[in-house]
C-alpha positions in Angstrom: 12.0 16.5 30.6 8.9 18.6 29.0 6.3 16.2 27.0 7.8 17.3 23.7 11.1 16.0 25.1 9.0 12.8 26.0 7.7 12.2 22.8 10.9 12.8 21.0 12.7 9.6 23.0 9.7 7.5 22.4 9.8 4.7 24.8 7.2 2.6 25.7 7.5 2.3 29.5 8.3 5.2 31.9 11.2 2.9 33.3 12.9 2.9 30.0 12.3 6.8 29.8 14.3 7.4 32.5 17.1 4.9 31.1 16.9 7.4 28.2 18.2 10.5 30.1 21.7 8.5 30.6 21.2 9.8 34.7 19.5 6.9 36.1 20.4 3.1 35.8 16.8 1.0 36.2 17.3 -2.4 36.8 14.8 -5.1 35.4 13.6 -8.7 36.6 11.0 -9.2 33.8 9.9 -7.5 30.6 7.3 -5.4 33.0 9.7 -3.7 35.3 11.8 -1.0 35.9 13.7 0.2 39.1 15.3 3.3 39.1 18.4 3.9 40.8 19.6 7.0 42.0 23.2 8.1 44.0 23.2 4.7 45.3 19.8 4.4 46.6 17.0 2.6 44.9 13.0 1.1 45.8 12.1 2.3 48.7 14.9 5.0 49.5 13.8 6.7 46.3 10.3 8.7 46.4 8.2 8.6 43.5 5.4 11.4 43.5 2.5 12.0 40.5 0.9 15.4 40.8 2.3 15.8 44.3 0.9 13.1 45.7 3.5 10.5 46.9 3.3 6.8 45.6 5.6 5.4 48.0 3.5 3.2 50.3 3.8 0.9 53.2 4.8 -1.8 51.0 7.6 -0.3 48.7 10.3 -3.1 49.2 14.0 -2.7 49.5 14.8 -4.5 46.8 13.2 -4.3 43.3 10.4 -2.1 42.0 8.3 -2.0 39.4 5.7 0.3 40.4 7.0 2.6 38.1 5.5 1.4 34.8 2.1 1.9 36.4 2.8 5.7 35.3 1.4 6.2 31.5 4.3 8.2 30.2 2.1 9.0 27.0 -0.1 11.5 29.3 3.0 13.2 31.0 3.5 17.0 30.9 7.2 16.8 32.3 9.2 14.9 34.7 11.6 16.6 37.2 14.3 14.1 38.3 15.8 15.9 42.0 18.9 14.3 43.4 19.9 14.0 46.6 18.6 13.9 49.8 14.8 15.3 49.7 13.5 15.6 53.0 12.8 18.8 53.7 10.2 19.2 51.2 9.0 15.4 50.3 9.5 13.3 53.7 10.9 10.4 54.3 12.0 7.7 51.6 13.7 11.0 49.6 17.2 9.3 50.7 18.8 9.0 46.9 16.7 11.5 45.1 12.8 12.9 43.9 11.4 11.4 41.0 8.0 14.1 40.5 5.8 13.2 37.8 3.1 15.4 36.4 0.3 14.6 34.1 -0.8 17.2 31.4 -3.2 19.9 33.1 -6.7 20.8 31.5 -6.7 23.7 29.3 -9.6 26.0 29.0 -10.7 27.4 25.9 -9.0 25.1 23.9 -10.4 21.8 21.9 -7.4 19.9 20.9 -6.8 15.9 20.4 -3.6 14.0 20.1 -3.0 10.0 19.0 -0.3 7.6 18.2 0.3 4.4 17.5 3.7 2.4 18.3 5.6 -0.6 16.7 8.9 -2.0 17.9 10.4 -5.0 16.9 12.4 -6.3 19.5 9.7 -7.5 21.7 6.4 -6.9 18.8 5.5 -4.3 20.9 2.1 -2.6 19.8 1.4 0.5 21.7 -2.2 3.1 21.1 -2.8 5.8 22.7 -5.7 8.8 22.5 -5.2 12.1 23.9 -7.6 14.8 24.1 -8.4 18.3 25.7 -11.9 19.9 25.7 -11.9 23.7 27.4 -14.5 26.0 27.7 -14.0 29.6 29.5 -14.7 27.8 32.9 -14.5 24.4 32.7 -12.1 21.9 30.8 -11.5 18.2 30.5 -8.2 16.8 29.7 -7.8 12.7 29.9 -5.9 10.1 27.9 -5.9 6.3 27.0 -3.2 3.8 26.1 -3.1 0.2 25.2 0.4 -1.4 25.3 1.0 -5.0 23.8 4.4 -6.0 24.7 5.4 -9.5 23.4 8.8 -11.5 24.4 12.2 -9.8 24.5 14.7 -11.2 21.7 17.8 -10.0 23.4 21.0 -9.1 21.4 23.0 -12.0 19.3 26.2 -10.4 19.1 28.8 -11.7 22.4 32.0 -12.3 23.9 33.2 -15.9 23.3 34.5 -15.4 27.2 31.4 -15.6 28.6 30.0 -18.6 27.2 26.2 -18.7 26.8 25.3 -16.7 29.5 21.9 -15.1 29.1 20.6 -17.3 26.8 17.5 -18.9 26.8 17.7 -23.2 26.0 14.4 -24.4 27.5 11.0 -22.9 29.3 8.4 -24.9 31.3 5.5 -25.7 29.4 2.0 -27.5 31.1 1.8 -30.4 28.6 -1.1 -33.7 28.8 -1.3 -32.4 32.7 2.5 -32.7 33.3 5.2 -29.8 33.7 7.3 -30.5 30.4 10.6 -28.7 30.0 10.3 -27.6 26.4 13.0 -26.4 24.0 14.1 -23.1 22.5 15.2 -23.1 19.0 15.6 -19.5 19.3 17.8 -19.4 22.1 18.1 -15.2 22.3 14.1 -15.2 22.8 13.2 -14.3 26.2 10.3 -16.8 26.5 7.7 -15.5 28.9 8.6 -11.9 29.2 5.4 -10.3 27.8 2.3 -8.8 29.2 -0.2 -6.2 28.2 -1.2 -3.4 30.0 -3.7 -0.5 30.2 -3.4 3.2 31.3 -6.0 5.9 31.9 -6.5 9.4 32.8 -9.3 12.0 33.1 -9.2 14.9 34.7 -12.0 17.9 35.0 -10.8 21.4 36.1 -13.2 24.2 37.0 -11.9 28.1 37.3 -14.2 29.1 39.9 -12.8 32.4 39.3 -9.8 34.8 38.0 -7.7 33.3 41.3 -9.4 29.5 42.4 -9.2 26.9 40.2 -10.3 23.2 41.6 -9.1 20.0 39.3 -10.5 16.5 40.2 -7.8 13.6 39.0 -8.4 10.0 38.1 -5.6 7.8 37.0 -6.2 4.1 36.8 -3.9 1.6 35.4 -3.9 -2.4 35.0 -2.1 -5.1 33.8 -2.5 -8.6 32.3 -0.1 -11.3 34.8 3.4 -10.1 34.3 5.8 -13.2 34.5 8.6 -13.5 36.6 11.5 -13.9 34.1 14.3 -14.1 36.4 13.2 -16.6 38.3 11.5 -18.7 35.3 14.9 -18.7 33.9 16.3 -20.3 36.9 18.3 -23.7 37.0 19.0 -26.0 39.5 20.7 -29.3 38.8 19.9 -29.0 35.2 16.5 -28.6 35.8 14.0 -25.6 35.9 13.3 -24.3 39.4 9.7 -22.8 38.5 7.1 -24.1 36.3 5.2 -21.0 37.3 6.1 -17.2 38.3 4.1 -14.5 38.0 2.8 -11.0 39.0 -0.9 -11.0 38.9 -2.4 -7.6 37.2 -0.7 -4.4 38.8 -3.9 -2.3 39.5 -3.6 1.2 40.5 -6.6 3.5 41.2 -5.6 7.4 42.1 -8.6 9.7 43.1 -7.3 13.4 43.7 -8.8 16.8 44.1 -6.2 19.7 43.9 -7.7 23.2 44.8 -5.4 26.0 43.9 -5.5 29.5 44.7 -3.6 32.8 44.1 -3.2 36.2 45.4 -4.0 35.6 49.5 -2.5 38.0 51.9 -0.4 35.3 53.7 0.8 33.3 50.0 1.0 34.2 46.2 0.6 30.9 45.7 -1.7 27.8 47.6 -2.7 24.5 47.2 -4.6 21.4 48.9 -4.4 18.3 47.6 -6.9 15.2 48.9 -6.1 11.8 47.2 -7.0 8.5 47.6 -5.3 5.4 46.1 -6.2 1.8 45.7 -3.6 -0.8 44.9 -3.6 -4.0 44.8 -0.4 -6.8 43.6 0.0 -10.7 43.7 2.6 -12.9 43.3 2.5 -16.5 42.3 4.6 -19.1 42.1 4.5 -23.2 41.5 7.8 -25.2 41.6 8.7 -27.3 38.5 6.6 -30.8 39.2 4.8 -29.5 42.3 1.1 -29.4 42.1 1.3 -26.8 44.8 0.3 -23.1 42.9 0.9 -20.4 46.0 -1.0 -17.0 45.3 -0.3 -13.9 47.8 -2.2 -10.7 47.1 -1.9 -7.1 49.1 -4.3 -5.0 48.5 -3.4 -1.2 49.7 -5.3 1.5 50.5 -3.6 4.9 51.4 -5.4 8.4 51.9 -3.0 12.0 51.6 -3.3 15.4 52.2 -1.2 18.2 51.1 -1.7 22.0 51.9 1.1 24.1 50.4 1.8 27.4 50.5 4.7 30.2 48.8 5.0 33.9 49.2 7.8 36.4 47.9 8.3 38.7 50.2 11.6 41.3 48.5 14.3 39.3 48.0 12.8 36.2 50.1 11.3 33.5 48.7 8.9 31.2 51.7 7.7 27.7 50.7 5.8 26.0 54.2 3.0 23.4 54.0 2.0 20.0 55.6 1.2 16.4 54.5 -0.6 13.6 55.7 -0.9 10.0 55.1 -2.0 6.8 56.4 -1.8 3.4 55.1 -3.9 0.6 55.4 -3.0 -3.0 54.3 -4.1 -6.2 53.7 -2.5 -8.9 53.2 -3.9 -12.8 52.4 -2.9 -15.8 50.9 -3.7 -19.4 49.6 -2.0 -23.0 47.9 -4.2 -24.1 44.9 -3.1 -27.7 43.9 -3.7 -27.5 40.1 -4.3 -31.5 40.1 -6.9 -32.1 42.6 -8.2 -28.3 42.7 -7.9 -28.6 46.8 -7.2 -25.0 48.2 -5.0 -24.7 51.4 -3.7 -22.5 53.8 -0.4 -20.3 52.9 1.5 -18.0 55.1 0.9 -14.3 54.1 3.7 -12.2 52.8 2.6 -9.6 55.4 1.2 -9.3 59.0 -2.2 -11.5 58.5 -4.0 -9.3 61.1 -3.2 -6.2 58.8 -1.3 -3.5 59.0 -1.5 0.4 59.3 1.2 3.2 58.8 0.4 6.8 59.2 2.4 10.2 58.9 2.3 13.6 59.7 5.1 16.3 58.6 5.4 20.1 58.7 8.0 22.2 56.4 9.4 25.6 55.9 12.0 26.6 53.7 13.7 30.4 52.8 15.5 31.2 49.8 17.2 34.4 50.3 19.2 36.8 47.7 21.7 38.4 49.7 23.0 40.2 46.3 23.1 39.3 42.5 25.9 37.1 43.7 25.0 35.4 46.3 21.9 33.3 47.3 21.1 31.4 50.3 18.7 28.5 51.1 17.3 27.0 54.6 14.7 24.3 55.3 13.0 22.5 58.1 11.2 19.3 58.3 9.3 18.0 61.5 7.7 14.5 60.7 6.4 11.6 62.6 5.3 7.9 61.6 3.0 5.7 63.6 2.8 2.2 62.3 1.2 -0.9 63.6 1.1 -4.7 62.3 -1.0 -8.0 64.0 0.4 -11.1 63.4 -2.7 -13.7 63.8 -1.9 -17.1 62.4 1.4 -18.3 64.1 0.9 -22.3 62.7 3.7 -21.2 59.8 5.9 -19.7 62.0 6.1 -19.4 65.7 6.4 -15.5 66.1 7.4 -14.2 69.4 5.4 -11.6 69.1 2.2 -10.7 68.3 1.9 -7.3 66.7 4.6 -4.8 66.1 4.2 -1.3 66.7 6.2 1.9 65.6 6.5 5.1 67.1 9.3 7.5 64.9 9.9 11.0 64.7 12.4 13.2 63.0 13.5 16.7 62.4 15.6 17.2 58.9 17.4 20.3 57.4 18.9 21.5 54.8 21.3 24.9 54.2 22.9 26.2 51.0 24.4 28.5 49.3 24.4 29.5 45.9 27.8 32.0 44.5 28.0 33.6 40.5 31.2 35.7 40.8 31.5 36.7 37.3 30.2 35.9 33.7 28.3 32.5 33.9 30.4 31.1 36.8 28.0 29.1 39.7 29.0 27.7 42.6 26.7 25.7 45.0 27.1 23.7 48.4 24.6 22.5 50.1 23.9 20.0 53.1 21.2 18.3 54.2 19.6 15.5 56.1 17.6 12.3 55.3 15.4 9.7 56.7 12.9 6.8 56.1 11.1 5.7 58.5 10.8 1.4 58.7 7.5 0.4 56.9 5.4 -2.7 56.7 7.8 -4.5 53.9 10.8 -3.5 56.8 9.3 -4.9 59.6 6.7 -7.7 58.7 7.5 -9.3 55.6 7.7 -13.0 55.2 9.8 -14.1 52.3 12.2 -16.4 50.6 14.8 -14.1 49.1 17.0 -17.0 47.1 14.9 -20.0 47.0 16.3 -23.4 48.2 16.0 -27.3 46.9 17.1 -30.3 47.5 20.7 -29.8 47.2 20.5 -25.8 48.3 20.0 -24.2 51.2 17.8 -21.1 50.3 17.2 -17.8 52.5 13.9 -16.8 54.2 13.5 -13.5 55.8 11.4 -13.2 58.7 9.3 -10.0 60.5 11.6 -7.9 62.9 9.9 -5.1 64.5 12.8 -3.8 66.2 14.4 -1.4 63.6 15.0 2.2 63.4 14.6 4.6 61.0 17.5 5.0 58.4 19.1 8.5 58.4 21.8 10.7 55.8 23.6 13.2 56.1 24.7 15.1 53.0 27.2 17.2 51.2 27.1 18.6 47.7 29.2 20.8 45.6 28.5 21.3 41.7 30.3 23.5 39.8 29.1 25.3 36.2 30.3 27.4 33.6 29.5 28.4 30.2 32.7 28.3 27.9 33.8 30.6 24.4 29.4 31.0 24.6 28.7 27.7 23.5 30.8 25.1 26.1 28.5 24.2 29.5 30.5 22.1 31.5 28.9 20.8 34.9 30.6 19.0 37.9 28.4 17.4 40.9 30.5 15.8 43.6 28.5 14.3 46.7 29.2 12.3 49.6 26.5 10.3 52.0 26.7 9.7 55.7 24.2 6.5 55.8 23.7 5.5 59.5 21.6 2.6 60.4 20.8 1.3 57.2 18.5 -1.0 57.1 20.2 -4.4 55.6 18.8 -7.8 55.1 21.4 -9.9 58.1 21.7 -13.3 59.8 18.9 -13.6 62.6 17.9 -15.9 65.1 14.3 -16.5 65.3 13.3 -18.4 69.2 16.9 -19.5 69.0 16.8 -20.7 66.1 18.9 -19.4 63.1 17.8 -22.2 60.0 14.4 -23.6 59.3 12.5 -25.1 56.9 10.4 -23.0 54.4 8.2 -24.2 51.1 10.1 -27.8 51.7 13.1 -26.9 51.9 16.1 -26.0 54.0 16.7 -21.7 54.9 18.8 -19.3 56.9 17.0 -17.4 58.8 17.6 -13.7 58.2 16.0 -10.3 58.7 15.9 -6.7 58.2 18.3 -5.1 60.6 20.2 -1.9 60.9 23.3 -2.4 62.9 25.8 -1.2 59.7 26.6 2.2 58.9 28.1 3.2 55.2 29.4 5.8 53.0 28.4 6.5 49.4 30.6 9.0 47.3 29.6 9.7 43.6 30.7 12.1 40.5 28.4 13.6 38.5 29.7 15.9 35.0 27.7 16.6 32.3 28.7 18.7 28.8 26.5 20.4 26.7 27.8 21.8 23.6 25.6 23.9 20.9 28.0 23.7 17.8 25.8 26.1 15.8 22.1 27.2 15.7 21.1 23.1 14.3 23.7 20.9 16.2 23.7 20.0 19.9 26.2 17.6 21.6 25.8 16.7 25.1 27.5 13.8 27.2 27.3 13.0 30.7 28.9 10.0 33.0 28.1 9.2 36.6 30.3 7.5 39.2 28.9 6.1 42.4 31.2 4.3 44.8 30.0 2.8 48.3 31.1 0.9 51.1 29.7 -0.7 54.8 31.7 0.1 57.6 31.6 -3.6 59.2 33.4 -3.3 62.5 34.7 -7.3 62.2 34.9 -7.4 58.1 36.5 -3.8 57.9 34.8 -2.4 54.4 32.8 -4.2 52.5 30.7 -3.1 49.3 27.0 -1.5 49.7 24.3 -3.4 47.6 22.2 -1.5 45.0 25.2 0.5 43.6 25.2 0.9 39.5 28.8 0.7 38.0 30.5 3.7 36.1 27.2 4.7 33.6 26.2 7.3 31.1 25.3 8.7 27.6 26.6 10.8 24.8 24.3 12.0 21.9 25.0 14.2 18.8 21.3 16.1 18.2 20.3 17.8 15.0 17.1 20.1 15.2 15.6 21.9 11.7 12.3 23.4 11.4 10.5 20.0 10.3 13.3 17.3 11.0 14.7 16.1 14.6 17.8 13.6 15.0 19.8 11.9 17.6 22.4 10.0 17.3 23.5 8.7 20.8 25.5 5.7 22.6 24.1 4.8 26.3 27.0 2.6 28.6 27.5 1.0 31.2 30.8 0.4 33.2 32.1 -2.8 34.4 30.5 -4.1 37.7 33.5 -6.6 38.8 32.9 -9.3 41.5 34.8 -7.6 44.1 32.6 -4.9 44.0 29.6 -6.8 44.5 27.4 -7.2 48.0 28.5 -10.1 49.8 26.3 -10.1 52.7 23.7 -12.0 53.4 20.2 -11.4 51.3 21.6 -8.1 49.6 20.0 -7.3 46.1 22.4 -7.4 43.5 21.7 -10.4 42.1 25.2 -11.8 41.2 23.4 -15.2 40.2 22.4 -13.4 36.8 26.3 -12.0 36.5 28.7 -13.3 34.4 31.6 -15.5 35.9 33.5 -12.0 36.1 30.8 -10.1 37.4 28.2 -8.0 35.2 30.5 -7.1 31.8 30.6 -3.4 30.4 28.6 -2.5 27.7 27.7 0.3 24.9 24.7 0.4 22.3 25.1 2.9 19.8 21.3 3.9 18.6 19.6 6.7 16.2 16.3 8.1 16.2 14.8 10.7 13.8 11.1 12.4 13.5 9.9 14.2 10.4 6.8 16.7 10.5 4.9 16.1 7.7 2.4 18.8 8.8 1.0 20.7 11.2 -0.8 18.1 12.7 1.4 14.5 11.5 5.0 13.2 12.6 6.1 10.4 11.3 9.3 8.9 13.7 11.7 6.1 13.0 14.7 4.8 15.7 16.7 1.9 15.5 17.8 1.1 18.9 21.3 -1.2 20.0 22.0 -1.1 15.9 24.7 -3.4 16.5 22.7 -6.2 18.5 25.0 -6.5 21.4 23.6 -8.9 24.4 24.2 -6.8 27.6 22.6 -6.5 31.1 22.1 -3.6 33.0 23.6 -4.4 36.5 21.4 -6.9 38.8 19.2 -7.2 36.1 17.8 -10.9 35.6 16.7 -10.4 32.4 19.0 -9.0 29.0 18.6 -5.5 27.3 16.4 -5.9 23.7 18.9 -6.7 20.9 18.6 -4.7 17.5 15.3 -2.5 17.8 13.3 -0.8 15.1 10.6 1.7 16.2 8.1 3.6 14.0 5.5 5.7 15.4 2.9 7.9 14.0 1.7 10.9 15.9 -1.2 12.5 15.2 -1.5 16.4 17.5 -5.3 18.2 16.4 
């Protein structure tokens, strides 16, 4: 997706951009989140990179992420979405697919500015943002800024009578006279407490140093207001409201990169070094409902990369090679505030207390070879090792048999293809490949209570095991494409995943012990493990039609179906797998005017295809009594270039109001959404 293609679907989150391209399913706990899913995989199987550098730290969780809508998708020059297995070129975490984002480059010898401003209805969302670009003949600055306002969700009213009143909203907790008061909702399709603001910047100075070196410095910073927890402020136990209080506090990221680029050396047509810096930090806090006790946990994440890479055509060979570095450093802390008295506590941290530290090295190579005009062939080799070591200091909370855990992981990954065009517009391509992600800090150390417990429940808590092993794939791909009567595309993917040791959230016993007590309140005892191997087979077919010169139709549908291969339980369903999904769209472009017309869907997600193990993610809590119900929005969007310089744009997204979720989603889709934006491009 280019940036004009970015502007055109006009969302105000990167998340929901993605959602837009009807080829990833992102699954939302609150109003401020988004977590992509691709072939199966999602969090921290999927790699997210910005201008090369990966975002994927040492504390990207397996289950939910919502890193990605720390990525200002008004200051985006395109996004390449690569499926399947990348570990040749990216490292690990590539298990389901590449998400590469890069922000707009400076341009020299060229002043230009840009601007817009954003209202949608559904949630009162207010979104400005400035662009501009200032370039001389030898230096150039290009940055942008964006203020996003995003109020509560007012999900859809339209439903089936079969499921009751599931997903609507009857009551919130509210701090009233110094007591937590259940208040309620007149309005029961508001989402009370799903809105936050946020803030995104970027600035970046380039310098052509001459005809062949150019060197770009890169600062990206992005913050947030507290992002509540809606999922699990919406919870209910025995009639009452579990949580008086849940929320992220402000998402900060900080990027500092310098990318030196070169052209025409003897050994590469083509080079580039890339030195970054990050800075992250994220909290979580939460307060039971008529409990003084306020927990805060906060990680703060520091991670330093390097990337040299290098390409060179030599005939009818095409050589990419590089390397990449990366260490992580984290810290982790953590304290109980009682609200009443104002006394602070200890708390258990979320992570090792001692900190933690994860580094990697990796080489690559990869050949592209054209044999004829027929036939093309691709290699590539991956060497990488991870080192990574946690301290666990405070044992008072719970009685670790250990006191650090250390990591020690290498692995070598491949991948070979072939590409055949017999005739006419024909193409044929198999390709297989190998995966891997290494365990990280969130794998190994991570103290948490996955389904919370009370009185009555009996919650789970998963506990640090620092005995697991990487996870590894092996893939196969074959996609057929043709061009039909010079106007027809049709394209078939097919896929299937080999997923050994995958790393699973199971029953443990911790000094014997395989229950305990956690917050004050009864919990299994589980922990990351990887003694289950799976399968994951999927469909992919897309058409693209151009009707005439004006008139586009395209529609595409993806099918993913996976399964653990439980030696005692036979096989059973693997979590974080969408249901049947896609989107058809009718699109009309004229010299000033530009109109979609477009359904997204969802398939059903029945309950026998849902993750039964222990602490698996797919949230069957916020389901129906059936499981998560199929759904279609039908939506239009249209922009009309007044001038040269002005575009006006109007959408009405889910025109029929229908209340759906998006599979283990906590939170419903926006009901009936009207969206106007001015643009502004000088």
């Amino acid at each position: 997706m280019n940036k004009k293609e970015i502007a055109f679907l006009n969302q105000g989150s990167t998340a929901d951009l993605l959602q837009q391209s009807g080829q990833v399913l992102v699954q939302k706990s609150q109003g401020g989140g988004g977590s992509p899913i691709m072939r199966g995989f999602e969090a921290n199987k999927v790699l997210m990179v910005v201008d090369g550098i990966r975002m994927n730290n040492a504390i990207y969780r397996g289950g939910h992420l919502q890193n990605i809508v720390t990525l200002d998708q008004a200051v985006l020059e395109r996004t390449e979405l690569v499926f399947g297995a990348g570990a040749v070129v990216y490292g690990s975490d590539a298990l389901g697919g590449v998400m590469h984002f890069h922000t707009r480059k400076p341009q020299f010898d060229k002043i230009g500015a840009n601007a817009y401003l954003r209202y949608a209805s559904a949630a009162s969302e207010q979104v400005g943002h400035a662009g501009w670009n200032i370039g001389f003949k030898r230096l150039a600055f290009v940055g942008g800024f964006t203020s996003s306002d995003f109020g509560d969700v007012q999900m859809g009213n339209i439903r089936n009578d079969a499921y009751g009143n599931w997903g609507k909203r009857f009551k919130y907790a509210e701090r009233i006279n110094g007591q937590d008061t259940e208040v309620t909702q007149e309005n029961t399709n508001l989402q009370k407490n799903s809105g936050y603001k946020q803030i995104d910047f970027l600035q970046k100075v380039a310098v052509k140093i001459n005809d062949n070196i150019t060197n770009t410095v890169n600062f990206q910073y992005s913050t947030s207001t507290d992002i509540p927890r809606y999922d699990r402020l919406s919870e209910i136990s025995n009639n009452k409201l579990r949580f008086a209080q849940w929320y992220y506090g402000p998402q900060k990221r900080v990027l500092i990169a310098n990318h030196l680029e070169w052209k025409n050396m003897g050994f590469a047509d083509l080079g580039k070094l890339t030195l970054a810096y990050q800075d992250i930090e994220e909290s979580r806090h939460d307060r039971r409902f008529n409990n003084p006790r306020l927990n805060h946990r906060t990680e703060k994440v520091k991670v330093l990369t390097a990337n040299i890479d290098f390409s060179k055509q030599i005939h009818k060979s095409e050589l990419r090679y590089g390397a990449d570095f990366a260490h992580n450093q984290v810290i982790s802390t953590a304290f109980a505030e009682n609200i009443v008295t104002n006394v602070i506590s200890p708390l258990n941290t979320r992570y090792p207390d001692g900190g933690s530290k994860m580094s990697s090295f990796a080489g690559y190579f990869t050949h592209t070879f054209e044999l004829s005009k027929k036939f093309i062939t691709t290699q590539g080799l991956r060497y990488s090792k991870v080192d990574l070591e946690s301290k666990f200091v405070e044992k008072s909370f719970f009685p670790f048999p250990f006191s650090q855990a250390k990591q020690n992981n290498q692995a070598l990954n491949g991948n070979v293809g072939v590409i055949f065009m017999p005739v006419g517009e024909w193409r044929f391509a198999l390709n297989a490949s190998t995966g891997f992600r290494a365990p990280n800090v969130d794998d190994i150390g991570k103290v948490f209570d996955s389904t919370t417990g009370s009185a009555t429940t009996t919650g789970t808590l998963v506990v640090p095991n620092p005995d697991i092993k990487p996870e590894k794939t092996t893939n196969i791909e074959l996609s057929i494409r043709n061009k039909f009567f010079n106007m027809l595309t049709l394209e078939a993917v097919a896929y299937n995943t080999w997923y050994q040791n995958a790393i699973t959230v199971q029953p443990f016993a911790l000094n014997g012990q395989s229950t305990t007590t956690y917050g004050g309140f009864p919990a299994n005892i589980v922990a990351n493990q990887n003694s289950r191997k799976a399968y994951i087979r999927g469909l992919f077919v897309q058409a693209v039609a151009e009707l005439n010169e004006y008139v586009t139709f395209t529609s595409s549908l993806t099918y993913t179906y996976a399964r653990i291969q439980d030696a005692t339980l036979g096989e059973i369903p693997l979590d974080h797998i969408p249901p049947m999904f896609g989107k058809s769209a009718f699109r009309i472009n004229t010299k000033r005017v530009q109109t979609e017309i477009y359904a997204l869907y969802n398939g059903w997600k029945r309950l026998q295809n849902y993750a039964s193990f222990s602490g698996n993610e797919d949230n069957i809590q916020y389901a129906t009594q059936f499981g998560m119900p199929a759904w279609v929005t039908m939506n239009l969007r249209t922009s009309y270039q007044f001038t040269k310089y002005t575009q006006l744009q109007i959408a009405l997204e889910n025109i029929f109001d229908q209340h759906y979720r998006t599979f283990a989603s906590g939170i419903s889709g926006a009901g009936r959404n009207f969206i106007m934006t001015i643009r502004g491009n000088f």
